[in-house]
Each structure stands twice: as structure tokens, then as C-alpha cells.
C-alpha positions as CSV (number, residue, x, y, z in Angstrom):
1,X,-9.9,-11.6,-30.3
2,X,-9.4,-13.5,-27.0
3,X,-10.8,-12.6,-24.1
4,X,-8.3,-10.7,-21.7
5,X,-9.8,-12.1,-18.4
6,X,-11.4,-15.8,-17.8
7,X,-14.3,-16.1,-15.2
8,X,-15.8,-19.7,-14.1
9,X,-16.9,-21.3,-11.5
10,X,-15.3,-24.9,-10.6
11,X,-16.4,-26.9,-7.5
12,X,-17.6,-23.8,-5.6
13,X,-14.7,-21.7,-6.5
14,X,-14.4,-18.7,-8.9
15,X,-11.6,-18.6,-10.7
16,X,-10.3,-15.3,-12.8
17,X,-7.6,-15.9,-14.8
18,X,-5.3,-13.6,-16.9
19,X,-5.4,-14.2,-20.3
20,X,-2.8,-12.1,-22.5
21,X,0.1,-14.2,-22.4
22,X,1.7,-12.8,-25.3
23,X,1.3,-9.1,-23.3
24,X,2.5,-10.2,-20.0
25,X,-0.7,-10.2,-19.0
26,X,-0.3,-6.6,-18.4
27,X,-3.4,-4.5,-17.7
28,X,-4.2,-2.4,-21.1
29,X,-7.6,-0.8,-20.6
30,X,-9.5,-4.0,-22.1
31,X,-7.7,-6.1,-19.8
32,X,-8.5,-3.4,-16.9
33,X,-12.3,-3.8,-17.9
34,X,-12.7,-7.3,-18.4
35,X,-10.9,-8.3,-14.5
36,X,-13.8,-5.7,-13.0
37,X,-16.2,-7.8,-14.6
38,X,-14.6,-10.7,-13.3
39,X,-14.6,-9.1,-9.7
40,X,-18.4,-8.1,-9.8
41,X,-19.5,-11.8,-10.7
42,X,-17.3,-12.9,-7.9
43,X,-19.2,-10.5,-5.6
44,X,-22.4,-11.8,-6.7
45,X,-21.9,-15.7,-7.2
46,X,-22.5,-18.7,-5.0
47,X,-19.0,-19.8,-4.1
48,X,-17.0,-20.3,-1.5
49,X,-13.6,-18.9,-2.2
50,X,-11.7,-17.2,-5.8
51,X,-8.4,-18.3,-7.6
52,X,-6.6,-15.5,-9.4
53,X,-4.5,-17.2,-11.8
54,X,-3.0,-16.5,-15.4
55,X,-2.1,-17.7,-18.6
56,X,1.4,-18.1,-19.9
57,X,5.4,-17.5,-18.7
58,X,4.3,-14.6,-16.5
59,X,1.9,-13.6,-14.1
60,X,1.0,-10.0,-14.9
61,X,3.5,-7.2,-15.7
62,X,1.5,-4.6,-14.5
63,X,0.1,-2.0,-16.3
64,X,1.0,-1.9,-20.1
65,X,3.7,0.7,-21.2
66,X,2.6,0.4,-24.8
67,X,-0.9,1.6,-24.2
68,X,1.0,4.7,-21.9
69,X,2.9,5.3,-25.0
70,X,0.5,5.3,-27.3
71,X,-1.8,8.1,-24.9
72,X,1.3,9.8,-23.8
73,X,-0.3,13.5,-24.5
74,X,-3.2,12.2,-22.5
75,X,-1.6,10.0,-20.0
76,X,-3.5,11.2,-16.9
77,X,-6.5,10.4,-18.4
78,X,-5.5,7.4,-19.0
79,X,-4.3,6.3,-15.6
80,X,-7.4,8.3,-13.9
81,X,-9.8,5.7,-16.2
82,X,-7.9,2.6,-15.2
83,X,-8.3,3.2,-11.6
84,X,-11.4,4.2,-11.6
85,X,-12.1,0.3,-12.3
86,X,-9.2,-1.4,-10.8
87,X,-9.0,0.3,-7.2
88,X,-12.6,-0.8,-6.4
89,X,-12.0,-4.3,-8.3
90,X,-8.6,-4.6,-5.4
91,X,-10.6,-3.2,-3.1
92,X,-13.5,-6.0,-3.9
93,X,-10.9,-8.5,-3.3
94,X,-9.5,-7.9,-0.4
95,X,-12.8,-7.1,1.5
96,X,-14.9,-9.7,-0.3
97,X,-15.9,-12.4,2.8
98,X,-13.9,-14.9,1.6
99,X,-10.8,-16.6,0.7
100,X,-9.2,-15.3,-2.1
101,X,-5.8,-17.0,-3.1
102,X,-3.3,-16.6,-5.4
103,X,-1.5,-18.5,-7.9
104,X,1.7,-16.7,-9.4
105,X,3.3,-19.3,-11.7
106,X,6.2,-16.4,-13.4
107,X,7.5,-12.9,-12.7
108,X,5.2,-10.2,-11.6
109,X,6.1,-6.6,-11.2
110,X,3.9,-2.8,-11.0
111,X,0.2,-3.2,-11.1
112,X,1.1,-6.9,-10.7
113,X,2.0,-6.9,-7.3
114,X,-1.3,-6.0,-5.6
115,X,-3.1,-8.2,-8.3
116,X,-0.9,-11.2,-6.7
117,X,-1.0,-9.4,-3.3
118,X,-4.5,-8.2,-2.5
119,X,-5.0,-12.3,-2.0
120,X,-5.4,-13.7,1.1
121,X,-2.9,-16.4,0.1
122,X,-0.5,-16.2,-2.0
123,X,0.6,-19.3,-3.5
124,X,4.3,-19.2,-6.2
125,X,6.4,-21.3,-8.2
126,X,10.2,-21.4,-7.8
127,X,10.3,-19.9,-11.1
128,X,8.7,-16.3,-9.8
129,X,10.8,-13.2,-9.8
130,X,9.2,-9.9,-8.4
131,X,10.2,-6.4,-9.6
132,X,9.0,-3.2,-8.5
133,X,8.8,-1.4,-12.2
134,X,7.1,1.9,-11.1
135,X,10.7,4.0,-10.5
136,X,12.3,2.7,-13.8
137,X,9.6,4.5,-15.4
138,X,9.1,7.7,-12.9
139,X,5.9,6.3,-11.9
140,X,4.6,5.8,-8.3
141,X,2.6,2.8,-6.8
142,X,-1.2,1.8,-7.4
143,X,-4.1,-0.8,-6.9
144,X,-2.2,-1.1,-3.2
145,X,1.5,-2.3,-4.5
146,X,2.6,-0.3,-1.6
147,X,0.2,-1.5,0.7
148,X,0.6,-5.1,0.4
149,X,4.1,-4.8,0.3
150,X,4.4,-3.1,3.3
151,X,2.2,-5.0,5.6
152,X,3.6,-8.8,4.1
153,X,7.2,-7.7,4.2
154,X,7.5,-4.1,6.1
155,X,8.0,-1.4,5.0
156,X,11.8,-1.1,4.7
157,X,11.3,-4.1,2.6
158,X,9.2,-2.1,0.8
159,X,10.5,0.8,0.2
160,X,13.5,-1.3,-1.3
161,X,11.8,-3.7,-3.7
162,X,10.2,-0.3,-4.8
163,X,13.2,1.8,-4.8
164,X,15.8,0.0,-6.3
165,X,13.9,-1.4,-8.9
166,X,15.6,-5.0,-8.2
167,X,14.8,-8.5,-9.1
168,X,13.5,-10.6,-6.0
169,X,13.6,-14.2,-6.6
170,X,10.9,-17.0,-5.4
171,X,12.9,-18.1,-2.2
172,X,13.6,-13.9,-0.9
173,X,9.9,-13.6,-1.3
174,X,8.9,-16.7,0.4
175,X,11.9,-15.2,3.5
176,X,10.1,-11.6,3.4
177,X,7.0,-13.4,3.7
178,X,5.5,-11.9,1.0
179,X,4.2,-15.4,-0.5
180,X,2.8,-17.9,1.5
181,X,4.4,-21.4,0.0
182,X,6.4,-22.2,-3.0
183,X,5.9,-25.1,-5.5
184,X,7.6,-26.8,-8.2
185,X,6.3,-24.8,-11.7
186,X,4.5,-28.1,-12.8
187,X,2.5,-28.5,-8.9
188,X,1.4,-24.9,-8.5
189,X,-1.6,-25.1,-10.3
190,X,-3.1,-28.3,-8.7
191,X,-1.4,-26.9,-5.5
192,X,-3.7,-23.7,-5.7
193,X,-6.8,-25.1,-6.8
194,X,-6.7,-28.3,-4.0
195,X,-6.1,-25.2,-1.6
196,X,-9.1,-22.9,-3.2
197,X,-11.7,-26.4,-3.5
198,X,-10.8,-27.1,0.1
199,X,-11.1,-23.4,1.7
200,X,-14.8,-23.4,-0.5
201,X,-15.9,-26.4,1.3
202,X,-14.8,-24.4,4.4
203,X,-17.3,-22.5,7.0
204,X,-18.5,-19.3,5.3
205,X,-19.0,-17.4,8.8
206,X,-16.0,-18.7,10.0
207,X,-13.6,-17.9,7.0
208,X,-15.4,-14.7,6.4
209,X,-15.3,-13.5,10.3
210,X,-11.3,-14.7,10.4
211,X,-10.2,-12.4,7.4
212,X,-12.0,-9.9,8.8
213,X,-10.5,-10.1,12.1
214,X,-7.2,-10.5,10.4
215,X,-7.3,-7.5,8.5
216,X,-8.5,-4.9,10.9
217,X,-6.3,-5.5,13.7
218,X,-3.4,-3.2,13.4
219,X,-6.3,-0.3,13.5
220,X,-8.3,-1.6,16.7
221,X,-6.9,-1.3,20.5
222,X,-7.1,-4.9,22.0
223,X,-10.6,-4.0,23.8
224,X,-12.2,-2.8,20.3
225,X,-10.8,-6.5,18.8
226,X,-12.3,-8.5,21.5
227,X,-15.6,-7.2,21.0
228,X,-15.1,-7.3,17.4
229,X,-14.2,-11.5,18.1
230,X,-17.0,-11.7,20.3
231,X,-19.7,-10.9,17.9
232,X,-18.3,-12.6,15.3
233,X,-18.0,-15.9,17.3
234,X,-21.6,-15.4,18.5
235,X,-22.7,-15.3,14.6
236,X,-20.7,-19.0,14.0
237,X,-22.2,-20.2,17.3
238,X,-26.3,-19.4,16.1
239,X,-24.6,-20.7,12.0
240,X,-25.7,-23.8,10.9
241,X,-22.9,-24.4,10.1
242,X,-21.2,-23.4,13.9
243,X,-23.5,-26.1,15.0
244,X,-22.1,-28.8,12.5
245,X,-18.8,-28.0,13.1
246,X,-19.1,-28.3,16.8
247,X,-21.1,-32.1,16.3
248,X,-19.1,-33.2,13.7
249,X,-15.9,-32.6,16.2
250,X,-18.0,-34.8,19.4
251,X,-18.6,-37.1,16.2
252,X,-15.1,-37.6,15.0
253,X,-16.4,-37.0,11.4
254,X,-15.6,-34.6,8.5
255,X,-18.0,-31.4,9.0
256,X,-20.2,-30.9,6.1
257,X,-20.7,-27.1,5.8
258,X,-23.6,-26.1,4.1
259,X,-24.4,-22.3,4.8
260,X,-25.1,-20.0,1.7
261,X,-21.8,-18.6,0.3
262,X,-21.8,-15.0,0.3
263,X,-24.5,-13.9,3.3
């Protein structure tokens, strides 16, 4: 039996990677165990930045329909034991001090979304397609569909990609903003991972501090924000690797960022 979820570590980065391409890569309750192992490796390893990828045609269809079938007497059991791993595996994500990016290489749709989303970046090919899935099946949002959804496109935009239940092709999402840049199917992959290698090789404060920053904004007043800035630009400026930055700039040389991933 193959493994449903990949974890290594290439060049500083982690990569977890989908790996039930002949299921959509949809998360079953293996799957949904096996990607919250990946998370807590990510969490404790020495790397710089993750790559959430997958295997085959699509990204991830969400959570698997057969497996709701099969425990339909039982189905809120079901659902309560699959987020009791994969809302603090998003939540991992999205708060873990550094980049996290993205490669969606196919269509993508429920549980999918915030798997694709939670990322800092979110890198596509031209051959993605995004569908909302949960009102076709009387089912509301998890893992934070909404939620990413609604703060990369709005939430009008939102509402109707979960709504309506339509298709939204690689160049609508790139317009909405919800993806980042689009590549050619064949260049997403090198694409992603030259992006990940070269955000690992990156500042740890500095990264850390500016997703951070980014994140909590809409919920700080402008005076709460600038003291937030201020004391994270006084932990870069007493960094090692502050210091190197700053001399490798006065140097005209590349930096060469050392600090321990994950302080």
C-alpha cells in the first residue's frame, strides 16, 4: 500500500506531497493522518521553507465522498475525527515562521482549497480549475476554504465560488488573486521548488517576522502594527543574520544567511 502523504527534506526545504493520484488525492482518513504527520515533522525540522505539492492529474479533491458514503450512519463522527487532525495541521501551516508555498499542478476543489490556500504562495499551472464542491453535496466549508477564499479574493468572490458551485479556470484565479503566478504544466514544478530553495536560503527572522506582520494586520489599529514592526525589526537588527544582510548590501555581495531555521 503506498503511502498517502510524502515527507523529505531537499536543499533546506520540506516538501509534503499528495500521494493518491488514483483518488484525487482526496483526504480519506489515512490520507488525513499521514499529512498531520507530515505537518509535525515540518514543525520540528531544520529547514527553511515547505512545498506542498502532489502526485498526479489533480491537486486534491477534498475530502473523499466514498469514505462519507461508506460511514454515512456515522458521518459526524467521521468529519469530527478528520478535523480533529487537519484543522491544527492548516493551522500549523499558516502560522509556522516560515514560507510555505504552493504548487497546484490540476483542479482542486472542498478540503482542497485551504490545502492549496493556507500557503503563503501559491504557485498554478494553466491547467488548474477550482471548484467549490461543499453545496453540491449540502456540506459547508472546512480547514479555512472560506477563510482563504475570502481574504485572497473577498468575500463576494467567495461566497460565489462557494455558492454556485462553478468551475474557475487558472487565469479567473490568477485575476481574483487567489494564486500568485501561473506556469506552463511542464515549468510548475521546477518553478515552485527554485521559489521554495531560494525563500530557504532566505533570512529566517526576516521571513518569519514578514508573514507575521502580514497576517495580523487587518486585526491591529496602525499604532498596535508599528510596535508590532518595531520589535520585530529590532530582533533582525541583533540576528546574525540582520548583521550579514546589512554588510553584504555595503559589500555588493550575495548575503549568506546562516541563522538556525525554526528559532
Amino acid at each position: 500500500m503506498q503511502t498517502p502523504v510524502l515527507w523529505r527534506v531537499e536543499d533546506g526545504v520540506g516538501h509534503i506531497i499528495l500521494n493518491r493520484p488514483d483518488g484525487a488525492n482526496a483526504l480519506d482518513s489515512a490520507t488525513a493522518q499521514a499529512f498531520g504527520q507530515a505537518v509535525e515533522q515540518a514543525m520540528c525540522a531544520d529547514i527553511g521553507a515547505v512545498l506542498i505539492s502532489s502526485v498526479g492529474k489533480q491537486f486534491c479533491g477534498g475530502g473523499d465522498i466514498r469514505e462519507f458514503v461508506e460511514r454515512r450512519a456515522d458521518l459526524d463522527r467521521l468529519v469530527q475525527a478528520l478535523l480533529d487532525v487537519l484543522h491544527p495541521a492548516v493551522h500549523a501551516l499558516a502560522t509556522l515562521p516560515l514560507p510555505v508555498i504552493s504548487a497546484v499542478q490540476g483542479p482542486l476543489g472542498g478540503a482542497g482549497i485551504a490545502v492549496a490556500f493556507c500557503a503563503d504562495i501559491v504557485l498554478a499551472s494553466s491547467a488548474m480549475k477550482l471548484r467549490g464542491g461543499y453545496s453540491a453535496i449540502g456540506l459547508s466549508p472546512d480547514l479555512g476554504a472560506s477563510y482563504y477564499l475570502a481574504r485572497r479574493a473577498g468575500a463576494a468572490r467567495a461566497k460565489y465560488v462557494l455558492m454556485t458551485n462553478r468551475a474557475i479556470g487558472a487565469d479567473e484565479c490568477l485575476r481574483w488573486g487567489l494564486v500568485d503566478e501561473l506556469h506552463a504544466p511542464e515549468a510548475l514544478a521546477d518553478a515552485a521548488r527554485k521559489l521554495a530553495v531560494d525563500l530557504a536560503r532566505g533570512a529566517s527572522a526576516s521571513l518569519g517576522g514578514i508573514k507575521r506582520l502580514c497576517d495580523e494586520a487587518p486585526a491591529h489599529d496602525l499604532r498596535t502594527h508599528l510596535d508590532l514592526e518595531r520589535q520585530a525589526l529590532l530582533r533582525c537588527t541583533v540576528s546574525a543574520d540582520g548583521r550579514e544582510g546589512v554588510n553584504a548590501f555595503v559589500e555588493k555581495r550575495p548575503p549568506q544567511f546562516t541563522d538556525k531555521r525554526l528559532p
